[in-house]
C-alpha positions in Angstrom: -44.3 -54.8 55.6 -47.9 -53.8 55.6 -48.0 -51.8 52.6 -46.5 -54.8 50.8 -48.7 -57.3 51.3 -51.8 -55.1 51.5 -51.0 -53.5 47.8 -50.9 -57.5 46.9 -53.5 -58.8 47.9 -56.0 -55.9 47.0 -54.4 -56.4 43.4 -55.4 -60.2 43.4 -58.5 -59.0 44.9 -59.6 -56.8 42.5 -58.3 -59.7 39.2 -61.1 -61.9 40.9 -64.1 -59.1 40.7 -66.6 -59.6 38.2 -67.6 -55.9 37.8 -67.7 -54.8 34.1 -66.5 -51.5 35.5 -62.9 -52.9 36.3 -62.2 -53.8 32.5 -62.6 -50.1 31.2 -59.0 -49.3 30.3 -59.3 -46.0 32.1 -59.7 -47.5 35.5 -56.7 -48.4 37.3 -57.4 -51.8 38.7 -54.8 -51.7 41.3 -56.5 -48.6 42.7 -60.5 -49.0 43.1 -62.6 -45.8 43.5 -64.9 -48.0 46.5 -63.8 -50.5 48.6 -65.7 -53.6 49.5 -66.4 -55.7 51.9 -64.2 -58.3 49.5 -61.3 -56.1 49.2 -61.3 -55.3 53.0 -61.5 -58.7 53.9 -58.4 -59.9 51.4 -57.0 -56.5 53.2 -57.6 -57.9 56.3 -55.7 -61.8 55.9 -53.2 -59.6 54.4 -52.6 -57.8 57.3 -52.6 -60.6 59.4 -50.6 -62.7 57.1 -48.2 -60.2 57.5 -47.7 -60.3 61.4 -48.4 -64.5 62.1 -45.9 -65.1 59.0 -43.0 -62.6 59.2 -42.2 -61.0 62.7 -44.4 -64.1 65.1 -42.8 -66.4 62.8 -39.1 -65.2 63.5 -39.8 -64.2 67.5 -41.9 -68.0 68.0 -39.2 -69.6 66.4 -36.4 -68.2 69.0 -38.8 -68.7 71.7 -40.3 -72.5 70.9 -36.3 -73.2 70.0 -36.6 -74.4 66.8 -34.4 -71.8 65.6 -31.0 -69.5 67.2 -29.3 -66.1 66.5 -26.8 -67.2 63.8 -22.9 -66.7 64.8 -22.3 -64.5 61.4 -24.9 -62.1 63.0 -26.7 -60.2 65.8 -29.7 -58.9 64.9 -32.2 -61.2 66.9 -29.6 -61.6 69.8 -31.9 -60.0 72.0 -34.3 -62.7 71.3 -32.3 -65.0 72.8 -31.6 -62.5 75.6 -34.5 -62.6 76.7 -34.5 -58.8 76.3 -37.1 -57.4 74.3 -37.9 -53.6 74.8 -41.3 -51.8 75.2 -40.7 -50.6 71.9 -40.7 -54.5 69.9 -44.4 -55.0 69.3 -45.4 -51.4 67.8 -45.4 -52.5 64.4 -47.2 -55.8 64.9 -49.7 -53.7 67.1 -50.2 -51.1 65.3 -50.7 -53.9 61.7 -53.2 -56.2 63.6 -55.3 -53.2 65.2 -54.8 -50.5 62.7 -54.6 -52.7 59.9 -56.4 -56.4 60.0 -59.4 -55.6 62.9 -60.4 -52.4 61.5 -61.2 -53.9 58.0 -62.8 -56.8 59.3 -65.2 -54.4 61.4 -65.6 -52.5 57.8 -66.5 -56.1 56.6 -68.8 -57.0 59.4 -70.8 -53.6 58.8 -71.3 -54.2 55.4 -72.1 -58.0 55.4 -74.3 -57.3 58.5 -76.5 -54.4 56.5 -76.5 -56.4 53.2 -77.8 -59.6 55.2 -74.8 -61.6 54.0 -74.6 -63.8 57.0 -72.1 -66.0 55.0 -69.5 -63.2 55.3 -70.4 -62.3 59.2 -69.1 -66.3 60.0 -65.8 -65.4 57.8 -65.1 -61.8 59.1 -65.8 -62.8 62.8 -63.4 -66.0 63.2 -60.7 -63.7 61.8 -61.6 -61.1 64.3 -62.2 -63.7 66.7 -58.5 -65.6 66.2 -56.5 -62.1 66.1 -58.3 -60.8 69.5 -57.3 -64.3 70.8 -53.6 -63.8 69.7 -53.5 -60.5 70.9 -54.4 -61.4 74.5 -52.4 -64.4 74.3 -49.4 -62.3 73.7 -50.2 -59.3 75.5 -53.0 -61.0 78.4 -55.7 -57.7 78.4 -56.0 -55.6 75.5 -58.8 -53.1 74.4 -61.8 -54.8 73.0 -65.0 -54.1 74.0 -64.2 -50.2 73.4 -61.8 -50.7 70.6 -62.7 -50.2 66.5 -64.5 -46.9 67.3 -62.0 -44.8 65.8 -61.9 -41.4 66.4 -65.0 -41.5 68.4 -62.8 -43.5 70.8 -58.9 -43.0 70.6 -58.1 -44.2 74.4 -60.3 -47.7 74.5 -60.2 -49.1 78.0 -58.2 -52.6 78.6 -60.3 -55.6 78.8 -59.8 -58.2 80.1 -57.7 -61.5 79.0 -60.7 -64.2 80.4 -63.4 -61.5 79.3 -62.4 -61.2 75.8 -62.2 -64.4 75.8 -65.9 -65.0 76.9 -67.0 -62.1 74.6 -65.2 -63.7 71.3 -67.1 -66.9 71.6 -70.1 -65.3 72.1 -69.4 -63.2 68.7 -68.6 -66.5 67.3 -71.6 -68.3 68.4 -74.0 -65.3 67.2 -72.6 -65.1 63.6 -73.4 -68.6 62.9 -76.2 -69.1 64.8 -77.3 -65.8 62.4 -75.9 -67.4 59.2 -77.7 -71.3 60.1 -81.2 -69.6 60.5 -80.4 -67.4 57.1 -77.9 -68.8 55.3 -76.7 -66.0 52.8 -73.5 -66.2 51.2 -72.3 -62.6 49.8 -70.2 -64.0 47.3 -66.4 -62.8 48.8 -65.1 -66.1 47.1 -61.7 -65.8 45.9 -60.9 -62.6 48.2 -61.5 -64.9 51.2 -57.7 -66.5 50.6 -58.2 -68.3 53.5 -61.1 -71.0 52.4 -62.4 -69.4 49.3 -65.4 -68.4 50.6 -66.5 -71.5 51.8 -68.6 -71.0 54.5 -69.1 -74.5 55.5 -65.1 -74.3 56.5 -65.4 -71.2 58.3 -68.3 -72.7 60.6 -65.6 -75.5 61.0 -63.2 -72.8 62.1 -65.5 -71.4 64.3 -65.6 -75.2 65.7 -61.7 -75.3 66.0 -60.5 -72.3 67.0 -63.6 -72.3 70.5 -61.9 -75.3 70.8 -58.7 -74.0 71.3 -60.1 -71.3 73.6 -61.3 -73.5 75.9 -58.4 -75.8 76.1 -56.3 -72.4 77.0 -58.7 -72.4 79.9 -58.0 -75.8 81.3 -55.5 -74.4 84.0 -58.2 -72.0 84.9 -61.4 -71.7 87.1 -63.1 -71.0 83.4 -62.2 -74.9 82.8 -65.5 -75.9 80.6 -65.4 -79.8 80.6 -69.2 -79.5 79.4 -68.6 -77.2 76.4 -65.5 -79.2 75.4 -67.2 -82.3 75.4 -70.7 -81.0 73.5 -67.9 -79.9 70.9 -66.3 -83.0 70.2 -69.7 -84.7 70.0 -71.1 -82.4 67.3 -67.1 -83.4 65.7 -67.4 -80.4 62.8 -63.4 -79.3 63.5 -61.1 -78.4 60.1 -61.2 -80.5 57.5 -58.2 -78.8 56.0 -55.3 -76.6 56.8 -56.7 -72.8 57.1 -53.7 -71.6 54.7 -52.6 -68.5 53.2 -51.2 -70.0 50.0 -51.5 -67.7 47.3 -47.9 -65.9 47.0 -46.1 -65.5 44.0 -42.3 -65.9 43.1 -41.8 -61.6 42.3 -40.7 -59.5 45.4 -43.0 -58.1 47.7 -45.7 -60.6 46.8 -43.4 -63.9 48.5 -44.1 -65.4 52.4 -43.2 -62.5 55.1 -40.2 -64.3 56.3 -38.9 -65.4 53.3 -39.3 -61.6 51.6 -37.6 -60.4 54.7 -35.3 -62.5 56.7 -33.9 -65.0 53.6 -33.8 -62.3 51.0 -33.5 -58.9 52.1 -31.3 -59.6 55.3 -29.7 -62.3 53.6 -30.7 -65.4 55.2 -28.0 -64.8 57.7 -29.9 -64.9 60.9 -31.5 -68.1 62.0 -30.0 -71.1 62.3 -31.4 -74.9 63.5 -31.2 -75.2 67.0 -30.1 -78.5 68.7 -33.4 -78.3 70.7 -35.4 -79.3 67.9 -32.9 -80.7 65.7 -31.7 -83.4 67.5 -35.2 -84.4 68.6 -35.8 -85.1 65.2 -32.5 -86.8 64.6 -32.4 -88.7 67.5 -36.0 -90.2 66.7 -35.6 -90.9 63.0 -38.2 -88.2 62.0 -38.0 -87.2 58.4 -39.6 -84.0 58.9 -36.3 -82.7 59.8 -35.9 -82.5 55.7 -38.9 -80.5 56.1 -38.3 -77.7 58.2 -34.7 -76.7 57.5 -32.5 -76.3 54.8 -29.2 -78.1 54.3 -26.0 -77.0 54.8 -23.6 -77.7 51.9 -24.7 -80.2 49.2 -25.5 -83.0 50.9 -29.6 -82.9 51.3 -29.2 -84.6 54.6 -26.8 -82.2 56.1 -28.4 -80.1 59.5 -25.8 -79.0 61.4 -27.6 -76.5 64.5 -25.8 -75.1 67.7 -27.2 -74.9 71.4 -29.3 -72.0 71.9 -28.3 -69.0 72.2 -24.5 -70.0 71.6 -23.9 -68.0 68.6 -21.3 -66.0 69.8 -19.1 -69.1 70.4 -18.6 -69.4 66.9 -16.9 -68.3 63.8 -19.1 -69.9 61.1 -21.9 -68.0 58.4 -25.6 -69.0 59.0 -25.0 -71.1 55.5 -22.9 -73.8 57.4 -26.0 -74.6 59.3 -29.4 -75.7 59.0 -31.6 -72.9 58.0 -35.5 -72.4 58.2 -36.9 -74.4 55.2 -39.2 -71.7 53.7 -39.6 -70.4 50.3 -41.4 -67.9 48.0 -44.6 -69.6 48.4 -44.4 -71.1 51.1 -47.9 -70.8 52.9 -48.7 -68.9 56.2 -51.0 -71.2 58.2 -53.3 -70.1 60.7 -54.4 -73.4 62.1 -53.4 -77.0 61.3 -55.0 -80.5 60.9 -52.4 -81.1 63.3 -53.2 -79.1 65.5 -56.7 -79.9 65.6 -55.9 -83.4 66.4 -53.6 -82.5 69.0 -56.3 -80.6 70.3 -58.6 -82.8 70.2 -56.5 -85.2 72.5 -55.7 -83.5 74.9 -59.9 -82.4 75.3 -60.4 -86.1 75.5 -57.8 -86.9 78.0 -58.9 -84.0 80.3 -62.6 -84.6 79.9 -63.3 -88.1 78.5 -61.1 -90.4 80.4 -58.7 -90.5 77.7 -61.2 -92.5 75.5 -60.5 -92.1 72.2 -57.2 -89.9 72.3 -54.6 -92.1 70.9 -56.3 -91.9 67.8 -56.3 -88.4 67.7 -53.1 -87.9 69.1 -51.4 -90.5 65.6 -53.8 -88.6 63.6 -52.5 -85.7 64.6 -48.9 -86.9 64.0 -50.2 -87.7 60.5 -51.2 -85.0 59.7 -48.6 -83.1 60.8 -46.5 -85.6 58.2 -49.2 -84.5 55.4 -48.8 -81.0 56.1 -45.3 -81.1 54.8 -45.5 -83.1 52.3 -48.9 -81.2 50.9 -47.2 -77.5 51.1 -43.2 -77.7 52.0 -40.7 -78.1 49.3 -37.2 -78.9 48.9 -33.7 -77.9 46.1 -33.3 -80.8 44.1 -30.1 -79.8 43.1 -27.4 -78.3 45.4 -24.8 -78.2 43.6 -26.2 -74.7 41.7 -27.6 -71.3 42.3 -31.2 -72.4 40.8 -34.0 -73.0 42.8 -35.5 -76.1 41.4 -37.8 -77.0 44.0 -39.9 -80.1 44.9 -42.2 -81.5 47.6 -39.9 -82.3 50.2 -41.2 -85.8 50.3 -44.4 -87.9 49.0 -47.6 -88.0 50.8 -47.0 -91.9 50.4 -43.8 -91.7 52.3 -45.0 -89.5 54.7 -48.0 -91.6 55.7 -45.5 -94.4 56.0 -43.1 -92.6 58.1 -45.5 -91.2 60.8 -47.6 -95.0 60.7 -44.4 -96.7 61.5 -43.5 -93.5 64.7 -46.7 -94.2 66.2 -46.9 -97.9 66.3 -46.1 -100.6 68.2 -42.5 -100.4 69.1 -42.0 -96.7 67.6 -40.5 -94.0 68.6 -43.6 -91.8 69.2 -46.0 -95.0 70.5 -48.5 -93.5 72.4 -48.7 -94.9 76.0 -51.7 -95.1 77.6 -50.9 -95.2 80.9 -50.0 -92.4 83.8 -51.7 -89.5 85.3 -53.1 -86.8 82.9 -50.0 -84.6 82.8 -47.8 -87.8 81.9 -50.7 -88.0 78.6 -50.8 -84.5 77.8 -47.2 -84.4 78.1 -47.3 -86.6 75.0 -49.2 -84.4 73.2 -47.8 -81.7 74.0 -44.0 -82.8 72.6 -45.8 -83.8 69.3 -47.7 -80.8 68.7 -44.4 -78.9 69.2 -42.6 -81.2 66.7 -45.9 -80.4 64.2 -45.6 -76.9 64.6 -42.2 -75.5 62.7 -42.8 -73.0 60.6 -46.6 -73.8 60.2 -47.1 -71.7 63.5 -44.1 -71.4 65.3 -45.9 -68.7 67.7 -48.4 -71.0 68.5 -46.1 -73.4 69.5 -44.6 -71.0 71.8 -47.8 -70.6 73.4 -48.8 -73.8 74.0 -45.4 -74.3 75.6 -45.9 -71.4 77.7 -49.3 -72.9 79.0 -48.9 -76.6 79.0 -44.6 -75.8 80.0 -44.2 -78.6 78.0 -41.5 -79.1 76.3 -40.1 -78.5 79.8 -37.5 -75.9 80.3 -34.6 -77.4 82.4 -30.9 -76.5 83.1 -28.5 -77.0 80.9 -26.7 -80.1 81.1 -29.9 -82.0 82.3 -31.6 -81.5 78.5 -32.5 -84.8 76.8 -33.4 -83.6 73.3 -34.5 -87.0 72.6 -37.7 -86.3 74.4 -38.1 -82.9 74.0 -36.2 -80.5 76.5 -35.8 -77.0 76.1 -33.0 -74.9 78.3 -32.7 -71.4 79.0 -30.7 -69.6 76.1 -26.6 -69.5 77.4 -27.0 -65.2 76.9 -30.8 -65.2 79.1 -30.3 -62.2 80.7 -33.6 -64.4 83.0 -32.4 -66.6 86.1 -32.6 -69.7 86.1 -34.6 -71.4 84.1 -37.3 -68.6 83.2 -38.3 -67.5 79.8 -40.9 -65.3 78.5 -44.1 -65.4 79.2 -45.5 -62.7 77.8 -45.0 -59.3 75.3 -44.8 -55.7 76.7 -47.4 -53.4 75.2 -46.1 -50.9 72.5 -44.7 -47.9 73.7 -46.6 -46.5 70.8 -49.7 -47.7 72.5 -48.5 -47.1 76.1 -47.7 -43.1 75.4 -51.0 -42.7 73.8 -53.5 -44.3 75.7 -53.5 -43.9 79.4 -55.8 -46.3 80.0 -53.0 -48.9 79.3 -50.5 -50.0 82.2 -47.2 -51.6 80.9 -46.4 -54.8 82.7 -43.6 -55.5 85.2 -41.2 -58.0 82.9 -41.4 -60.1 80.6 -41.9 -62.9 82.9 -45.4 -61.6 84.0 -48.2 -64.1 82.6 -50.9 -63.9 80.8 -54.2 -64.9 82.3 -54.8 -68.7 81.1 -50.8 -69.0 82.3 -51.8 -71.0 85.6 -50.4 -74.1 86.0 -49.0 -74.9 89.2 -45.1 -75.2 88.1 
């Protein structure tokens, strides 16, 4: 997978340079004799593309239960066993270390000696949001000694809550660099993120310390003051940060769709009634948007409990199926999501002032997102693909107005302690999160345990319950919490200590349960 989308995006890169050199017919252009900080940085998103859209997409969706091991298949059964090895994460590892942070240190370097402060701010929130994935998957990982290469093949561990400190101080230092000297190196177009926009990147920057600091709130790190002098300044995303240029040819399509719809088949995942029957149960026509149907009727989802595969007979395509395409984008952060983050900082830290706006803006957006990005077959009853939004930004504006008001099925309530309003949040960031960052979504469930996990036969989907999978290999109601390191990584560097099980938690993971 890396060498797919790395060869692709280097290609687009190289298109998009201006340098008379790359026109002489004698010059490959797919295979430039120097690379730059432009090429390293599209080399970079490509990497991380790679990982957040293919394997986190597939392992968040098992996880967040938005998605179950098919019963025409087991590959993924030991997601829902609970059972990952110490073996699972050396490819994504090895991709986000290897791959996307070492090129984005080549692209700080450069930009740093060329006084291109423009491309500091772009190359350190991608640094800054894969070091924050990392420990949020793995709690410590190397940092301050990492990126040294041979000079230093063992880094020490770091860490969770000091790579944390030390991203945000990297953040704040590359655009406090870039506001007193604004330089833009002209990345453009290889940025395929925001285009090289800078002004979105320092909005980003906004976002994603945001986010950090809301992973705190269960901590002693709890920052009410740094929250709150964020949402006063109010510079958060103004637009989805979206990987969107993929093509319809193989090996240049989304991750998942390259790998688990057409080269296994599309006979894996299936909807699972966890999230499917939240959405059916509360009218929500986003359930168009993030599966496929079954058959040819367009309103058909049919999903199965988790983890039930086993106790059935049928092929994946008599289900509901993730709803994602050739070109469908990989999203690293969401309007949605910045709403939803948003909301909760002002129910935590403002008295709640303010939040239900956020929290049906967030809803909104999530709507938008859809209809802005996700399509839909027009026509089931033939091989083609003749693909459409899966609904109008019209309709969708309507549908999410008429959730969130008075007397709808999402109404915000104003009333109850600040768990009972997060809990709100919570369940609707969840519900925005399929297959825009279905790892994320996992996450935030893992921090906020909302959507709760409770025994089966308790659930009520209607509100957002998950259960333990029926093959957990767990007890009780206990689901990951956390990844194992690479074995890869384990056997090479002793400075790395594998942890107990994957029940262990990462360090934000404090909430009294």
């Amino acid at each position: 997978m890396k060498n797919i989308f790395k060869i692709f995006l280097l290609s687009f890169a190289v298109v998009f340079t201006s340098c008379e050199d790359d026109l002489d017919i004698n010059t490959d252009p797919n295979s430039p004799t120097q690379i730059t900080k432009g090429l390293a940085l599209a080399s970079a998103e490509a990497s991380l593309v790679t990982v957040l859209g293919g394997e986190l997409t597939n392992l968040g969706g098992f996880w967040a239960q938005y998605h179950t091991q098919s019963p025409s298949a087991s590959q993924y059964e030991v997601f829902d066993q609970y059972n990952l090895t110490t073996s699972y994460a050396d490819r994504l590892w090895t991709e986000l270390y290897a791959g996307c942070l070492n090129d984005l240190e080549f692209v700080i370097n450069e930009a740093e000696q060329d006084g291109d402060t423009g491309t500091v701010v772009i190359a350190t929130c991608l640094k800054a949001y894969t070091f924050q994935l990392l420990v949020d998957l793995f709690d410590g990982v190397p940092y301050t000694e990492a990126l040294q290469g041979i000079d230093n093949i063992t880094p020490a561990v770091t860490s969770g809550e000091d790579v944390y400190t030390g991203l945000m101080a990297e953040i704040d230092a590359a655009v406090a660099a870039y506001e007193a000297n604004p330089v833009n190196g002209g990345v453009g177009s290889q940025d395929q993120i925001y285009g090289g926009n800078v002004a979105r990147w320092v909005q980003f920057a906004n976002t994603l310390k945001l986010k950090m600091y809301i992973r705190m709130a269960y901590t002693p790190m709890a920052n009410a003051t740094a929250v709150n002098a964020l949402i006063a300044e109010d510079n958060f995303i103004a637009a989805d940060a979206a990987f969107t240029n993929f093509g319809d040819s193989q090996n240049q399509r989304n991750p998942f769709y390259e790998v688990q719809i057409d080269r296994l088949g599309d006979v894996n995942n299936v909807a699972s009634n966890t999230l499917r029957d939240f959405y059916e149960t509360n009218g929500d026509m986003r359930i168009q948007a993030v599966y496929r149907p079954s058959g040819t009727n367009p309103l058909n989802f049919p999903s199965i409990s988790q983890g039930t595969g086993n106790d059935f007979n049928n092929t994946a395509a008599s289900y509901g199926r993730p709803n994602i395409w050739p070109k469908t984008p990989v999203f690293l952060m969401s309007m949605a999501e910045s709403n939803f983050l948003q909301a909760e900082a002002l129910i935590r830290y403002a008295a709640g002032a303010g939040a239900q706006a956020k929290y049906d803006n967030g809803v909104l957006q999530s709507f938008l997102t859809y209809a802005n990005y996700f399509e839909k077959d027009n026509d089931l009853t033939d091989a083609d693909e003749n693909l459409e939004p899966v609904f109008s930004a019209a309709d969708a504006t309507a549908a999410a107005t008429a959730l969130t008001g008075a007397g709808g099925a999402y109404e915000y309530n104003a009333t109850g302690d600040t768990e009972t309003l997060l809990r709100q949040v919570m369940i609707q960031k969840w519900a925005s999160l399929p297959y825009v960052n279905n790892i994320e979504s996992y996450i935030e469930a893992t921090r906020t345990k909302f959507p709760e996990v409770v025994p089966e036969g308790t659930e009520d989907y209607s509100m957002g319950n998950r259960i333990p999978s029926a093959i957990s290999t767990l007890p009780n109601v206990q689901i990951p919490s956390i990844l194992f390191y690479p074995d890869d990584e384990v056997n090479r560097n002793p400075n790395i200590t594998q942890h107990n099980s994957l029940t262990d938690n990462v360090w934000w993971d404090q909430k009294t349960e």
